[in-house]
N, C-alpha and C positions, 0 to 999 in steps of 0.2 A: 656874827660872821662865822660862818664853816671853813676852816682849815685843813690844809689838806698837808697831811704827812709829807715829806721827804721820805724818799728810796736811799734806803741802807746801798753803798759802794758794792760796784760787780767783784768777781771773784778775782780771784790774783790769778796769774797768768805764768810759764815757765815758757820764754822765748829767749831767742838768741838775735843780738842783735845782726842785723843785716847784711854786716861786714863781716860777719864769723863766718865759719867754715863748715857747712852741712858736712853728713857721711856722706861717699859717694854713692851713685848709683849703685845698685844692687850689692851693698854691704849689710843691708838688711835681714836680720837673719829668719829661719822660717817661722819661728816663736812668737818677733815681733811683728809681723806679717798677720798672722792667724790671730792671736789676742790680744795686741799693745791698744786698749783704748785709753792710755794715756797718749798715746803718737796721735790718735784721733782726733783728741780735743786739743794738741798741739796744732794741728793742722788748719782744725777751724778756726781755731784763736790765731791765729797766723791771718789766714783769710780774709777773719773778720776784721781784724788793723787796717792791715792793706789794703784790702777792699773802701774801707772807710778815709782813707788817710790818700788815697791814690785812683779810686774808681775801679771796678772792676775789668773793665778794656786794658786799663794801662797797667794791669798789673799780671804777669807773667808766672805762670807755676810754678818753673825753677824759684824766683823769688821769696815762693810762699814755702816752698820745701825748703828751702836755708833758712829762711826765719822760723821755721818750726821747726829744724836740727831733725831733717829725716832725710834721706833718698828719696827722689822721685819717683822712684819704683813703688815707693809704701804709700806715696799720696794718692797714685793713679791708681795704686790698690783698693782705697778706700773710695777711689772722686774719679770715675775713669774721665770725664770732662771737667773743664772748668765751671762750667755751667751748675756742674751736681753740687759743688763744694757752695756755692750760692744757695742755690734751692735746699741742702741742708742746712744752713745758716737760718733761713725764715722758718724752716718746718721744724727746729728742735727750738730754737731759742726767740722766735717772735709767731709763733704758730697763728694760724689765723684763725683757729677757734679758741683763745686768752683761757676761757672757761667753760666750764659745763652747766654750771648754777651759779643760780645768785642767793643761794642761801646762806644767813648769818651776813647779807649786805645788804639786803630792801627791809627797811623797817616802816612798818602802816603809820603811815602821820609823820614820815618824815624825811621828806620828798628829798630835799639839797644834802641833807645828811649821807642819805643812798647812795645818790649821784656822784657822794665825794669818795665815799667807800667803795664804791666800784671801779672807780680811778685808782686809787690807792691799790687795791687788789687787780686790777691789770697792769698795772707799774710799768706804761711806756716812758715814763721820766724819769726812771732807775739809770743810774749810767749805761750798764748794758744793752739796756732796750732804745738807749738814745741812740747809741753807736747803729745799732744795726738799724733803726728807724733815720737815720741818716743816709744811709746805702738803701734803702727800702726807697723813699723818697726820690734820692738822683739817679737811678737806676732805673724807677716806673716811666720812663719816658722812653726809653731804649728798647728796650726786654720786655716780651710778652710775659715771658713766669713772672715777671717781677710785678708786671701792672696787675697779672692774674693775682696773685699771693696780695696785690691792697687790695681790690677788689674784694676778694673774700673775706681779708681783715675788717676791711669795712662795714661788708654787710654783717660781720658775728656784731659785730660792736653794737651798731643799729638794732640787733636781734635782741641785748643781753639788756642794751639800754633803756629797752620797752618794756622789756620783762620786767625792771626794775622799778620803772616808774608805775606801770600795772600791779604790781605787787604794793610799794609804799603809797600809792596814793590811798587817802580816804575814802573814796569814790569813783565810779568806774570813770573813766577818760574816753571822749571824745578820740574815736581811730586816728582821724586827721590829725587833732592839735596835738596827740601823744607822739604820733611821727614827727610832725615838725619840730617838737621842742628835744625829740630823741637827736634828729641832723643835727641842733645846734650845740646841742655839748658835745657829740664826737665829735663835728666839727672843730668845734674848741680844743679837744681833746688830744684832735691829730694834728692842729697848730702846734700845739705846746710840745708836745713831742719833734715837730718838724722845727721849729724855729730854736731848740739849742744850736743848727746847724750854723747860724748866721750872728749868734752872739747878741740876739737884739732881746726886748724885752720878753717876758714869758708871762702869758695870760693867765689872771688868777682864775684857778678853778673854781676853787669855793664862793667866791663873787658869781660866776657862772651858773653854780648848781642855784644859788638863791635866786637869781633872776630868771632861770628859768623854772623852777617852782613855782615863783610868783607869779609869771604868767600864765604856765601850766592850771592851776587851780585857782586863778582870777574869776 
């Protein structure tokens, strides 16, 4: 049986809790304005909770500048909409191209092996990528950017996961049966990622990668 790694825990975070007290507006001085990319990734990390913990509708700017201990001035600095502070959330931290190669992860003759290593190396079951894969998810329903951004996500997947199979298999593949069997591991892929949302069972990958090798070069 093919095992798949566990994702090492996302980064540590410097927030304030909810009920603290941001600076006020425009105490922001012009130093931190022009270079604090630490206020930056306060802001996202800010976002990204809330966002995740509360929905994006229901959650209010001022909110996310108190939780990330800024002035609102230095949010809309960075996010002149709310909307921006989203769409940079997918485009740095779940980007919809995951990778550029699959090199040092398709190995020839070792079809479920690949499959598992190519999961592992796009790490949607990393904590961090759960969270945002969670607002990815409840938000594709509402928001064009958002169903736009899975869309793309989806299609690289499909793109990377064909490449991988066309590379590890022993022999060329069938165009048809390499798509269908590429839909059914992302599919899998983007379960496993989607269902930490709801606390219920998590589909084993590696189980996955072997059944569908097996059928792959049945």
């Amino acid at each position: 049986m093919v095992r798949v790694r566990t994702a090492g825990p996302g980064r540590a975070r410097a927030l304030v809790p909810d009920g603290s007290l941001s600076p006020p507006d425009g105490s922001s001085s012009a130093g931190e304005v022009a270079g604090s990319g630490q206020a930056r990734e306060r802001i996202l990390d800010a976002a990204e909770d809330l966002f995740a913990a509360d929905g994006f509708d229901a959650t209010p700017t001022a909110r996310i500048a108190r939780r990330a201990a800024v002035a609102k001035g230095l949010l809309f600095y960075y996010f002149p909409r709310k909307m921006d502070l989203l769409r940079t959330l997918f485009a740095e931290r779940l980007p919809a191209q995951p990778l550029c190669s699959v090199a040092g992860i398709a190995v020839e003759g070792d079809v479920a092996g690949s499959l598992v290593r190519l999961a592992d190396r796009i790490g949607l079951t990393g904590h961090h990528s759960q969270v945002l894969s969670a607002i990815l998810f409840r938000e594709a329903s509402t928001h064009p950017d958002v169903r736009d951004h899975l869309r793309a996500l989806y299609t690289a997947l499909m793109e990377l996961t064909e490449a991988v199979l066309d590379a590890a298999s022993p022999r060329k593949l069938d165009h048809g049966r390499r798509t269908a069997a590429a839909g059914t591991f992302v599919a899998v892929l983007l379960h496993e990622a989607n269902s930490h949302r709801f606390d219920g069972p998590v589909p084993d990958l590696g189980a996955t990668a072997e059944i569908v090798s097996g059928a792959l070069l049945a």
